[in-house]
ZAGUDREN-316769 format. One record per residue: residue in three letters; x, y, z of N, C-alpha, C in turn. Coordinates in pm, whole numbers, plus 32768, in hexadecimal, padded with zeros to 4 digits. Example, Ala and Ser with C-alpha at 12.3 -4.5 7.8 and 13.67 -1.06 7.14 Angstrom:
% ZAGUDREN-316769
Ala85277DC7830C84CE7E3E830C85287EB6830CSer85057F1F82C485577F9682CA850A80038313
//
This chain:
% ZAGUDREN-316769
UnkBF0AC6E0EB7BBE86C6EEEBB7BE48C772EB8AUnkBDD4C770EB5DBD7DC7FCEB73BD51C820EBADUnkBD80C88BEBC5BD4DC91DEC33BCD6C957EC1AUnkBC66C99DEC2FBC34C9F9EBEDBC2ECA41EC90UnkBC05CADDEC8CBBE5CB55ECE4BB70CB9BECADUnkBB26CBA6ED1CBAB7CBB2ECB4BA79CC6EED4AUnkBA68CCB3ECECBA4FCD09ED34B99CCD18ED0AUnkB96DCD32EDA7B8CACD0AED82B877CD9EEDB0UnkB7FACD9CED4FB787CDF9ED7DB6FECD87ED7DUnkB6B7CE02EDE5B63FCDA9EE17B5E4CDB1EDA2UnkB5D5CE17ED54B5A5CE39ECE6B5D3CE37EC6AUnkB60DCDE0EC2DB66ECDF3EBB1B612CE29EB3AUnkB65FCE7CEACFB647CEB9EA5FB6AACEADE9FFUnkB684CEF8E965B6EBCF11E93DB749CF81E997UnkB70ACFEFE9AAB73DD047E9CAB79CD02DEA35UnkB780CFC1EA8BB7B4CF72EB13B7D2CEF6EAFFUnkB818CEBCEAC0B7ECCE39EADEB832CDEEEB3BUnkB849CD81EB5CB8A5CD1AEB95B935CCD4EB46UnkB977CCF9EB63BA19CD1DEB3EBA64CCA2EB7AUnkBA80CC47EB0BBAC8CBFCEB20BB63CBEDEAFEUnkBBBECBD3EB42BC5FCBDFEAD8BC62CB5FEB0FUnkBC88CB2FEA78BCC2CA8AEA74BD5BCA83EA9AUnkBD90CA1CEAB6BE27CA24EAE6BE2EC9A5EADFUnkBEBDC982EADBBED0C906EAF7BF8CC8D5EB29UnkBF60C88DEB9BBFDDC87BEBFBC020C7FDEBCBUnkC08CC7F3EBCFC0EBC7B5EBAEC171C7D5EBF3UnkC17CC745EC57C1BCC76CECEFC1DEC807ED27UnkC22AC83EED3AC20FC8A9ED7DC214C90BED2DUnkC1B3C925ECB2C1BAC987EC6DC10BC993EC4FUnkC0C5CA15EC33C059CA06EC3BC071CA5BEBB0UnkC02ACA62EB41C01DCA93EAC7BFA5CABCEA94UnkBF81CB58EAB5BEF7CB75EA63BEE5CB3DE9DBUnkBE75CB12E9A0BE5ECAEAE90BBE1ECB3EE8BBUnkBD96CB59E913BD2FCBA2E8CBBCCFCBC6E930UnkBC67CC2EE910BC20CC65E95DBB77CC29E91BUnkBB10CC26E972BA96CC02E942BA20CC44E973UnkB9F6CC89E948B947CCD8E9B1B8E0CC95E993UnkB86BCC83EA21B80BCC3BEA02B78FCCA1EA2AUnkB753CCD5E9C7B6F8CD37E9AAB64CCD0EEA1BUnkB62CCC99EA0EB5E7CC47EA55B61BCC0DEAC4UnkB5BCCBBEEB27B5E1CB4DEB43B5C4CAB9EB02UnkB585CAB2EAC1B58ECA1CEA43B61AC9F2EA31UnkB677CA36EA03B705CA4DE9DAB768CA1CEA5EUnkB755CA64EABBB77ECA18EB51B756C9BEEB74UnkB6D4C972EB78B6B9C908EB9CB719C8AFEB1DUnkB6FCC8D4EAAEB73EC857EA54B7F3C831EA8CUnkB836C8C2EA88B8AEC8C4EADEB8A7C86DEB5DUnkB86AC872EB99B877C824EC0DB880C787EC12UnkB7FEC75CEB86B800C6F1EB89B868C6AAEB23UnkB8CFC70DEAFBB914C6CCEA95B980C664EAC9UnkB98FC5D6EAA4B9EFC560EAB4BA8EC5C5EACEUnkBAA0C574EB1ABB55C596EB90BBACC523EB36UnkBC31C55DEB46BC3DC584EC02BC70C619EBCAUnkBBFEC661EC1EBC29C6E1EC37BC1AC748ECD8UnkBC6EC7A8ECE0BC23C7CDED5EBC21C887ED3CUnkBBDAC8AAEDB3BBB0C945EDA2BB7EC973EE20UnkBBB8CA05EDFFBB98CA72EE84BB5ECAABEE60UnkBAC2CAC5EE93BA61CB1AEEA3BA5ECB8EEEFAUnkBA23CBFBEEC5BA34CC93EF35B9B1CC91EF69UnkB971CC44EFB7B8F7CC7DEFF9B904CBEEF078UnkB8ADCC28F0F3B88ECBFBF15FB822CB76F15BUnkB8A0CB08F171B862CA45F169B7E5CA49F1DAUnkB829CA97F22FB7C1CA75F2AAB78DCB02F31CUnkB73BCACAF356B71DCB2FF3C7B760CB07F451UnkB73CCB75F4D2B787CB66F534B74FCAF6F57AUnkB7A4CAC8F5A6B745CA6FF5F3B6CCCA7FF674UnkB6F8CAF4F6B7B6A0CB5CF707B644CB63F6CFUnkB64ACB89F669B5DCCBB0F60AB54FCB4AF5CEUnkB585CAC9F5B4B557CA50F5B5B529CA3BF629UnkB55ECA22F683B526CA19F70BB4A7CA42F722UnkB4A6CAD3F71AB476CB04F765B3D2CB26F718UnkB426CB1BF69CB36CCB21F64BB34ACAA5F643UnkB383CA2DF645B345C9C1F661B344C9A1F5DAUnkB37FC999F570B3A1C951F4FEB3EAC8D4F515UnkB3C3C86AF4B7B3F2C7EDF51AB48FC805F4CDUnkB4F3C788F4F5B574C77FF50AB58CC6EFF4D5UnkB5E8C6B9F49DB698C71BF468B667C75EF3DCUnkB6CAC770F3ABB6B0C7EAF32DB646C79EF2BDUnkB65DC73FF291B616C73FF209B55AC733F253UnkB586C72DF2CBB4E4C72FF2D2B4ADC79DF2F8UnkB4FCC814F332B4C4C890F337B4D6C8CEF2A7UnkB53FC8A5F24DB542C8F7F1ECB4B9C8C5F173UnkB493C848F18AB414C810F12AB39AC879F188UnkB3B7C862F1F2B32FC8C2F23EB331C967F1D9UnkB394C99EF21EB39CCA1DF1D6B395CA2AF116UnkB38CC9DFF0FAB360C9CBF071B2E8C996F066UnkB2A2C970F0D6B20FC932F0C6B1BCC9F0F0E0UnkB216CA3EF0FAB1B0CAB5F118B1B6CB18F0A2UnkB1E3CB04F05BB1D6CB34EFD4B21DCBCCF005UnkB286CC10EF80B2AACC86EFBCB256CCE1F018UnkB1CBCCFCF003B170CD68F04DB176CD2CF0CCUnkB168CCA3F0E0B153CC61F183B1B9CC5DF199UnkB247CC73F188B2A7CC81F1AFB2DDCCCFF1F7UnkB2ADCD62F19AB2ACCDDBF198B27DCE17F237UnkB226CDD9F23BB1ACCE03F2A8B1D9CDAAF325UnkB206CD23F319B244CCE4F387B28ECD3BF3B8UnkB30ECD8FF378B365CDE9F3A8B33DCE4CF3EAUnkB303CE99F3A5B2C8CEFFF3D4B271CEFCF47EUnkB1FECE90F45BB1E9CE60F4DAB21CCE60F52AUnkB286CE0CF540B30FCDF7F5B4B352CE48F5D8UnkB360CEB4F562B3ADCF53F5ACB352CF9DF5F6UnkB2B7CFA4F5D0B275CFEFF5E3B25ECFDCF66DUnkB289CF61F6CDB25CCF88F72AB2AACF52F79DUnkB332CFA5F777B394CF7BF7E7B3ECD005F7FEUnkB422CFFAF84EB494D07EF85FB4F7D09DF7FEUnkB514D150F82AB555D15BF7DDB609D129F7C2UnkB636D0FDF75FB6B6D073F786B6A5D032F768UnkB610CFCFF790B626CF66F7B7B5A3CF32F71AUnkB5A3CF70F6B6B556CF64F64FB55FCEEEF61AUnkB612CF01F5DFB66ACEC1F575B6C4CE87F5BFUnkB6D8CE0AF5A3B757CDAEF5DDB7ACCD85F576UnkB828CD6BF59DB8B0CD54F53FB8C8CCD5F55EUnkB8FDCC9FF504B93ECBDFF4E7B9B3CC0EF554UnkB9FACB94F56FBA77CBE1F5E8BAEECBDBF557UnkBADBCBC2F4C7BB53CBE7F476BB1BCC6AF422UnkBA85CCABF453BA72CD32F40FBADFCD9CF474UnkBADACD4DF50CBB17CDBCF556BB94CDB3F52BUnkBBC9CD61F52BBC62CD4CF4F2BC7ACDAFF47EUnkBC2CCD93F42DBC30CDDDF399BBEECE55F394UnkBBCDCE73F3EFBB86CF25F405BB3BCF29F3A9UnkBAE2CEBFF374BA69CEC4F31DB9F7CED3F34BUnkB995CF02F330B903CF08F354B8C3CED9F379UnkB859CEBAF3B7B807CE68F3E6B7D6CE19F346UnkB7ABCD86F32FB773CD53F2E3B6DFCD5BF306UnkB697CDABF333B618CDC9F369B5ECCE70F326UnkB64ACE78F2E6B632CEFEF2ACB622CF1FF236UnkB57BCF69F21FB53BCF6AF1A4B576CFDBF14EUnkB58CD071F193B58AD0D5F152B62AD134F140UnkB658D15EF0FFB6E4D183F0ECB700D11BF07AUnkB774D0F3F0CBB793D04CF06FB729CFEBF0A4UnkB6F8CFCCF041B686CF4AF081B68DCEBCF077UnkB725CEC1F0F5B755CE3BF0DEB6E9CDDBF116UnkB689CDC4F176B60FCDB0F182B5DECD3CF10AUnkB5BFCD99F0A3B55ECD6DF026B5E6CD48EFB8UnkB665CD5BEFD0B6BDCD07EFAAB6A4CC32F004UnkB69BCC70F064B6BFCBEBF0AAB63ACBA3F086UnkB5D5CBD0F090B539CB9EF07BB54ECB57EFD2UnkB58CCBC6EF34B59DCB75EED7B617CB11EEB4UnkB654CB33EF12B6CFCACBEEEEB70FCA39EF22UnkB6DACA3BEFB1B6BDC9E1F006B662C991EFBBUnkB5DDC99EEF90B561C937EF9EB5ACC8EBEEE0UnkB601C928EE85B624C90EEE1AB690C896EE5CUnkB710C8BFEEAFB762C874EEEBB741C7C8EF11UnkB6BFC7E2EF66B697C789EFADB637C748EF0FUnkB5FFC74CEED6B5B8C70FEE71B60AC6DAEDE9UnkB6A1C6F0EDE3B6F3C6E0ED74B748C671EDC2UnkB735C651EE21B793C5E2EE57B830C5D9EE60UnkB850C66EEE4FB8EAC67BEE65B910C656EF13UnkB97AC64AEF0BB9C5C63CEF74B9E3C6C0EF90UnkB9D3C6E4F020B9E0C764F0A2BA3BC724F11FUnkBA8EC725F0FEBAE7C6F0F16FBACAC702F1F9UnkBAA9C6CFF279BA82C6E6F2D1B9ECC718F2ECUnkB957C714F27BB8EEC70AF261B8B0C6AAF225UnkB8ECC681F1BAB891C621F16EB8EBC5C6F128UnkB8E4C578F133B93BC4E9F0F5B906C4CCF07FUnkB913C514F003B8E6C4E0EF8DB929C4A1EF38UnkB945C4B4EEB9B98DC4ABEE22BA25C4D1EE6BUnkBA68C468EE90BB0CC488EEAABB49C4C1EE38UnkBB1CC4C4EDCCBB64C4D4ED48BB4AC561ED36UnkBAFBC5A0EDABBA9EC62FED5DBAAFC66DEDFDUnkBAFCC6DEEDF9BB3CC6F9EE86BB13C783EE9EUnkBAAEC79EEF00BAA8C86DEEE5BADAC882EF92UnkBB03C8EFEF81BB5BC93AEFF3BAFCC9D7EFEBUnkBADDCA07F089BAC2CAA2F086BB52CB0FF060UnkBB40CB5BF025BB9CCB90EFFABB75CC33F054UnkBBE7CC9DF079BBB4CD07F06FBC4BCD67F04AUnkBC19CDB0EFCCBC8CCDD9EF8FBCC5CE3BEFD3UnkBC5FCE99F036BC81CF04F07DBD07CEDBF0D9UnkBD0ACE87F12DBD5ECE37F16BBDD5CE13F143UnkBDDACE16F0ADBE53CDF0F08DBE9ACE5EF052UnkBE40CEDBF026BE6DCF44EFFDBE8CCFA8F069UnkBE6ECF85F0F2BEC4CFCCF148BF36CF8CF177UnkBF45CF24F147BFA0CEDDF19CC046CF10F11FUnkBFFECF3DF0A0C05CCF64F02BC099CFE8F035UnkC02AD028F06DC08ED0EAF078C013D122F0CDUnkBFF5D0C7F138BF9FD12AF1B0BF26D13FF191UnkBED0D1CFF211BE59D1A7F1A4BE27D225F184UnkBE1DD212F0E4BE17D29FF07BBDA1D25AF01EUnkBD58D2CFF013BCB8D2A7EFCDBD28D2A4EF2CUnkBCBDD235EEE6BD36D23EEE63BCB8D203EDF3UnkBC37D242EE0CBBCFD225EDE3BB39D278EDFEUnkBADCD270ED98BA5CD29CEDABBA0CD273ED25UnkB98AD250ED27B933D22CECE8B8E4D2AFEC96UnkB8E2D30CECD0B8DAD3AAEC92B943D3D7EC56UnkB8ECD3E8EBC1B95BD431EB70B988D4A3EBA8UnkB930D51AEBD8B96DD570EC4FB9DBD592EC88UnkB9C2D525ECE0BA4ED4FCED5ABAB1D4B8ED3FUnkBAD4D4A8ECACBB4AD42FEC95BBB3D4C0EC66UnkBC25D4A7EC9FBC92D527EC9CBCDFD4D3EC6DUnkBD6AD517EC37BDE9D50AEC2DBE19D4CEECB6UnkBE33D4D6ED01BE4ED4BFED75BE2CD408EDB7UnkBDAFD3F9ED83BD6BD38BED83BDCBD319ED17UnkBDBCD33FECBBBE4FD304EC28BEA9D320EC82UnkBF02D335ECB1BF73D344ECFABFA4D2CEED57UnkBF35D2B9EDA6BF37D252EE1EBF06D1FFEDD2UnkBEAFD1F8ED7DBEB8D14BED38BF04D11DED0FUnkBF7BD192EC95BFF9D17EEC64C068D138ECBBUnkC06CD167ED38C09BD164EDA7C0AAD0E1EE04UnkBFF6D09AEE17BFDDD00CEE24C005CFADEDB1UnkBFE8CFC1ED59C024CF76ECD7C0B4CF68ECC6UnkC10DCFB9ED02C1B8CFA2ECFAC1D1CF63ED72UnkC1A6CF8BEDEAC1D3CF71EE6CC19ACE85EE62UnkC115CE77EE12C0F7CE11EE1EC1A5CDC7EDA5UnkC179CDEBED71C1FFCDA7ECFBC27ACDC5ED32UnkC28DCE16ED96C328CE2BEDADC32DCDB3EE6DUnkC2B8CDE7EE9BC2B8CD7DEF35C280CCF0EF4EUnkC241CCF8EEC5C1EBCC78EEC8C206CC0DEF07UnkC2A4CBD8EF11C2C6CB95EF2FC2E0CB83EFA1UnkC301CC1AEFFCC2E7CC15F07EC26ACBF8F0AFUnkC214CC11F09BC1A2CC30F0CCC13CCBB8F0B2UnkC125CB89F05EC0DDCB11EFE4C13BCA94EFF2UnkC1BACAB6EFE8C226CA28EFF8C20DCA04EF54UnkC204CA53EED6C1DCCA49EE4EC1E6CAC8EE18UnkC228CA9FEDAFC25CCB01ED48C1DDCB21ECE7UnkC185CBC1ECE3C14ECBB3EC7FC166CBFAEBFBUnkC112CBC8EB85C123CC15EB2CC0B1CC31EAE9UnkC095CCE0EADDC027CD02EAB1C048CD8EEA67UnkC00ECDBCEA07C000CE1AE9D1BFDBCEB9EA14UnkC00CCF2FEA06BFE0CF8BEA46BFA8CFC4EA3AUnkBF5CCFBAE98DBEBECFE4E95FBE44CFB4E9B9UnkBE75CF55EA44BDE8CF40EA70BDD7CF77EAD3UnkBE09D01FEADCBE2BD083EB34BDCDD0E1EAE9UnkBDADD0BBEA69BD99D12BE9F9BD00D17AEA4EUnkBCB5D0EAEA67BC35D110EA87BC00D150EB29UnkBBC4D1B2EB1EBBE0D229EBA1BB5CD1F1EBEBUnkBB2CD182EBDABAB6D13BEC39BB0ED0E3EC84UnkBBA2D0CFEC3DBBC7D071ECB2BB9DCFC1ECBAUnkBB49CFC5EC6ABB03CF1BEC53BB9FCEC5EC49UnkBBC3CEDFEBBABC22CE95EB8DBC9ECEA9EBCBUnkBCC5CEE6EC27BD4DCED9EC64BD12CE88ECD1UnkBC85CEAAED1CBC4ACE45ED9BBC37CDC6ED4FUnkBC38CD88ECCCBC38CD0BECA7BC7BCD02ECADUnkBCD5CCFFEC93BD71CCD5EC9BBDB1CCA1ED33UnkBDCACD1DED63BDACCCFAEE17BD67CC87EE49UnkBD06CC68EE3DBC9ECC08EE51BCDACB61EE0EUnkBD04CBA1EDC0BD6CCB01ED68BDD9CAF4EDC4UnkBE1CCB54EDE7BEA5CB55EE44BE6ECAFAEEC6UnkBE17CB65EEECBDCCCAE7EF5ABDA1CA7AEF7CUnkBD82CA70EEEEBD62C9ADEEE2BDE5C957EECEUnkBE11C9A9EE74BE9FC94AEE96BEBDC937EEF5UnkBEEDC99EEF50BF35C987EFC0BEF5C93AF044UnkBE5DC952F029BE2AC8DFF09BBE27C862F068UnkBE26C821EFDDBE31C7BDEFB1BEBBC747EFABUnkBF22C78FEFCDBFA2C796EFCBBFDBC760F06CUnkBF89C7BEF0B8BF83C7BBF144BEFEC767F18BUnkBE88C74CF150BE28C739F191BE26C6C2F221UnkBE9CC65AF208BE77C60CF28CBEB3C673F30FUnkBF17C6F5F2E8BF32C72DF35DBEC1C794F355UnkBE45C7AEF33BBE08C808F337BD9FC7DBF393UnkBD82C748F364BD1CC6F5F3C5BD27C701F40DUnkBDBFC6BBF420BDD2C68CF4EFBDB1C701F4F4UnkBDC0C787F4ECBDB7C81CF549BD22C843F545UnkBCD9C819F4E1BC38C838F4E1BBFBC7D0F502UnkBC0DC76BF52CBBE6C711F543BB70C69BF4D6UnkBB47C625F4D2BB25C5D9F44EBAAAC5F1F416UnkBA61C62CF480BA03C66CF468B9B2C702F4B9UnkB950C76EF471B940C7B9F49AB8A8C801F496UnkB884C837F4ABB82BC8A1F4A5B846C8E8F43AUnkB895C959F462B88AC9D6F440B90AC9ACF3BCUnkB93FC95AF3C0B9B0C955F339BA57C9C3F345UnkBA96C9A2F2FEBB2ECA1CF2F6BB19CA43F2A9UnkBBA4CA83F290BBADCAF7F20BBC3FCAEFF211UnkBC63CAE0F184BCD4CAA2F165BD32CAF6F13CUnkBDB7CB26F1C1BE11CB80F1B5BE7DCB42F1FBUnkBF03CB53F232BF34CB23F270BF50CB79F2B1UnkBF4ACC19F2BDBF27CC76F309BEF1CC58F382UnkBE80CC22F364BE1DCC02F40CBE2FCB8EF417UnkBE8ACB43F401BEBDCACCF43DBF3BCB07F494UnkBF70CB2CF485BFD5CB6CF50ABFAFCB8EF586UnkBEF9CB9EF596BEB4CBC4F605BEC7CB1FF640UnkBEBCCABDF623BE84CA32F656BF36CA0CF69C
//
């Protein structure tokens, strides 16, 4: 089967782009192949729509909270709030958010999926820092228009399988949690190479605890101090392992959802 991990920006470039590592599983062994960047989004959409059977873990936020839905009155279940939020074009998006913070307490701005709390991730309502936000706004409305299959969202292309991925999650779950990354040439230390070196052995030496799969990957994809390509990779680990596991992932998230999972077996120990 093919894997891909695809680590995503809301804005892709050369300078940035969208980082894919191909892999491919063969019973309990998962095998990096090759790595791929998609400078655009043209390039991702074609990925998406490419003929299966393949599956893949994505790093950005499928869905919003459901509070959140609620309460602004976007209609419900996902592919129809997520076609809404793509009917507002990034700026009306932008401004939907903003709106909704602008006039509530302080707290009570930004709401979390109940597997962001699990995963000590961010609100998916959030534009500025990481702007997983305008991640979820371009990656969602691509999801929902390529007809892949979202397990517990959208019943598409069985042959074409995407899973939320979040690599952070799995890289604490490898040696705790140590920044082992930065997007500024600046701030990328020795230290940073260290703990990636670090996630990269601990995944090949526990994998099997942890994943229930042996992987094998190269340790040049540590090389890069943005961190993309070791979070692709991660993101492949993840798809495997919910793909592997997915009818026990259901029963626990139930067949369908709102707000969507995120595929670790970490925050499955909470259920």
């Amino acid at each position: 089967m093919k894997v891909f991990g695809i680590d995503f920006t809301s804005r892709p470039s050369r300078r940035k782009p969208i980082t894919c590592a191909i892999c491919e599983l063969e019973g309990d062994v998962l095998t990096f192949i090759a790595l791929e960047t998609f400078a655009t989004f043209a390039p991702f959409e074609d990925f998406l729509s490419t003929g299966g059977p393949w599956i893949a873990g994505l790093d950005f936020p499928f869905g919003q909270a459901q509070r959140f839905v609620e309460t602004i009155g976007w209609p419900a279940p996902w592919p129809d709030y997520v076609r809404y939020a793509g009917s507002l074009g990034r700026t009306g998006f932008r401004s939907a958010l903003d709106g909704y913070r602008a006039g509530r307490d302080l707290g009570d701005k930004e709401h979390r999926r109940r597997f962001d709390v699990l995963a000590g991730s961010i609100s998916p309502q959030k534009l500025y820092g990481v702007p997983v936000g305008l991640m979820f706004f371009e990656g969602a409305q691509r999801l929902l228009s390529s007809g892949v299959s979202v397990p517990g969202l959208l019943p598409g292309d069985p042959s074409r399988v995407v899973f939320e991925a979040y690599p952070g999650i799995a890289a604490r779950s490898l040696v705790g949690r140590f920044s082992y990354k930065n997007d500024q040439t600046r701030k990328q230390t020795t230290e940073h190479a260290k703990v990636r070196q670090a996630i990269h052995r601990a995944l090949l030496e526990t994998g099997r605890r942890i994943y229930d799969m042996d992987i094998v990957a190269p340790l040049a994809l540590t090389d890069d101090p943005s961190g993309d390509r070791l979070d692709a990779l991660l993101c492949a680990v993840q798809a495997a392992w919910a793909w592997r596991n997915l009818d026990a992932c259901l029963e626990k998230t139930g067949q369908s959802s709102t707000e969507g999972w995120i595929a670790d077996p970490a925050l499955f120990k909470h259920f």
